[in-house]
Each structure stands twice: as C-alpha cells, then as structure tokens.
N, C-alpha and C positions, 0 to 999 in steps of 0.2 A: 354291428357284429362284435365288434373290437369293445364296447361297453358290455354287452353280454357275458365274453369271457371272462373280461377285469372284474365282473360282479360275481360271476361264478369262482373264480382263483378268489378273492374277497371271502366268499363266502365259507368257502373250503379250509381255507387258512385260520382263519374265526372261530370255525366249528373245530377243527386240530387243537389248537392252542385250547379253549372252555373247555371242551370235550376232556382231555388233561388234567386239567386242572379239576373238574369235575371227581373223577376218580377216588380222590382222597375226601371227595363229600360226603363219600357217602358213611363213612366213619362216625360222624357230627352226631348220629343222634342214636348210634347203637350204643345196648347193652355191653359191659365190661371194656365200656373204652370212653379214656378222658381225651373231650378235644379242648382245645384252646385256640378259637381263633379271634384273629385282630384285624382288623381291616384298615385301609389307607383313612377314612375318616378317624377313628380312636387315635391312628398314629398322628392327624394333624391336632387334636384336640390335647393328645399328651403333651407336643411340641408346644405349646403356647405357656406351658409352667414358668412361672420365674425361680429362678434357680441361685445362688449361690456359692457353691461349691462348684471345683472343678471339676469331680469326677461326672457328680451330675448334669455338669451342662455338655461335659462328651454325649453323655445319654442321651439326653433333648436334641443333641448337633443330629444325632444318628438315627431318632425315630422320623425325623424330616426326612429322609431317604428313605426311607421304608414304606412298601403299596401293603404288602399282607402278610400275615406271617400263620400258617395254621401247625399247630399241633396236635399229632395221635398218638397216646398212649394208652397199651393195655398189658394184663400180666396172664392171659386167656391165653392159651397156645390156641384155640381155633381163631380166635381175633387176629392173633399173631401170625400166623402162614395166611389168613386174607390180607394183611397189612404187606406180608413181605410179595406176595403175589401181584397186588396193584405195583408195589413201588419197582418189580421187576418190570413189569409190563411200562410204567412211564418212563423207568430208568432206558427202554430201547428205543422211543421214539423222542422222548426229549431234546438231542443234543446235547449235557453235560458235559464235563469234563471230570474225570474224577481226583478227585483232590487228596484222599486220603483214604487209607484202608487198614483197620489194623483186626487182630482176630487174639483174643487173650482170656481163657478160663472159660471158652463156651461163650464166650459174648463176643459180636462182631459190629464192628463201624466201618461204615460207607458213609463217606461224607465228597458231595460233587458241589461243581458250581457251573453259573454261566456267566462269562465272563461279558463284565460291562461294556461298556466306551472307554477306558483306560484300561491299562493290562493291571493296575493297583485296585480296578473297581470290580465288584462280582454285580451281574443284575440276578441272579437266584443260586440261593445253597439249598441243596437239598441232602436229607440227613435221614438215614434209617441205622437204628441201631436194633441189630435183631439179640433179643437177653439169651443168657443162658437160663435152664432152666430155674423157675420160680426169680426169673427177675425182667425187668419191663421192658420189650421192645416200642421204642419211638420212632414213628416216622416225623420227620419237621419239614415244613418248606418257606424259604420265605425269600419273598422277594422285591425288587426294589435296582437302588442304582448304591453301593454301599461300598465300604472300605471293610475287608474282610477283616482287619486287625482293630474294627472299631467293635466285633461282635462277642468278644469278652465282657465287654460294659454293660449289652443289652443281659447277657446270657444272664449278670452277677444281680441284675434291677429284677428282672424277671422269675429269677430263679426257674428257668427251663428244664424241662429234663433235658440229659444227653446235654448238660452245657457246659461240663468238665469235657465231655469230648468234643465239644467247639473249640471249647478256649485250645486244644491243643493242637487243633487245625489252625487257628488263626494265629500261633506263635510259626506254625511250620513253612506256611505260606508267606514270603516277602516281597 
C-alpha cells in the first residue's frame, strides 16, 4: 500500500513539475513568435570550448550549470496576452520568488527566481517582459544550479532579448 501511494505522489509530482514546464512549449512552433531553445546537452557540448580569454572562460564556467534555457519572443499583441496569460498561470503555481519588478514607458519586467542550495545560487530565473506597444514582449526561463551575477556574461555571448533587463537584475541582487 505504502509503495502504491509513493508511486502515486511520484507520479503527481512529475506530472506538476512537465506539465509546467510544458506550458511555454507550446509557443516553439507558432506563427509570430521566435523561440530559442537550448537544452542541458548544447550546454554540455558548448562547455567543452577551449577558451583563452577570461571573460570567455566565465562563459564556459557558467554554461556547465545550466539544464535549459527557452526563449519566447513576439511583437503580435494576440501572441502577447497568450504569452502573458500562460506566464501568470505558471507564475501561481511555481513557487518563485520575485526578484525584480520595474514598469517604465508601457513596458513592464518581472524577473523571479528559485533559489538554489546556497542563498548566492538561483536553480530557475524566470523573466516576462510584457512591451509596450509595437515592442516585444519576452518570456525566458532558465534553469539549472547558477550564480545570478554570473548571468550578464551569458546574456552579453548570447545576445538575449530582455538581457539589458538581466544584467540589471543581476547587479541588484547580492
């Protein structure tokens, strides 16, 4: 009996957490919206660069921590209220913590995290930046076991959207 319910709570748990995660899938392959996703394999395959330079090998330090990271951007206001609508909906069951909030010219950032195994580590940032008219709301999520001040680096290698509003999450946080 006692294995039945562990597999059942197992099971429940499993389906909570994909089921979530799921959500921002379905973005991947619609009309008026760019995704970008990366997965913990590209992040081990990035990691293996020989590198040189210092800033770059922060880079390489940092894609080793990193499971996934997906990005959605579109400039569609109907894409836009579907986009802000899933990330309300993960935004209540998640658990985050919200990190940052700022609202300037019609364009708004939410930027949350969940906090690692050290209070210096985040294991997921999650980031919706809703535009002001005629400019591009991004949801991002990514996650892993990372140093939030190391995600300037990725944001600058990557050129992300919405990574002018990282980097100024990651100077605020210490």
């Amino acid at each position: 009996m006692k294995k039945a319910i562990l597999t059942l709570v197992l099971l429940f748990v499993t389906n909570v957490f994909f089921g979530q995660q799921s959500l921002f899938d379905k973005f991947e392959d619609q009309d008026n919206v760019t995704a970008v996703i990366v997965n913990q394999k590209m992040f081990q395959l990035m990691s293996k660069m020989k590198v040189d330079d210092k800033e770059t090998q922060q880079y390489v330090n940092l894609i080793k921590k990193l499971d996934n990271l997906k990005v959605f951007v579109t400039n569609n206001s109907g894409k836009a209220g579907e986009m802000k609508s899933v990330a309300d909906k993960y935004l209540k069951s998640a658990n985050l913590e919200e990190l940052m909030r700022v609202n300037q010219g019609g364009k708004s950032v939410k930027i949350y995290v969940r906090s690692g195994s050290k209070d210096t580590l985040v294991k997921e940032l999650f980031m919706f930046v809703e535009g002001a008219p005629k400019e591009q709301t991004v949801l991002l999520s990514l996650t892993g076991e990372f140093d939030l001040n190391d995600i300037s680096v990725l944001t600058d290698k990557m050129n992300l959207p919405g990574g002018d509003d990282l980097k100024k999450a990651s100077k605020g946080k210490k």
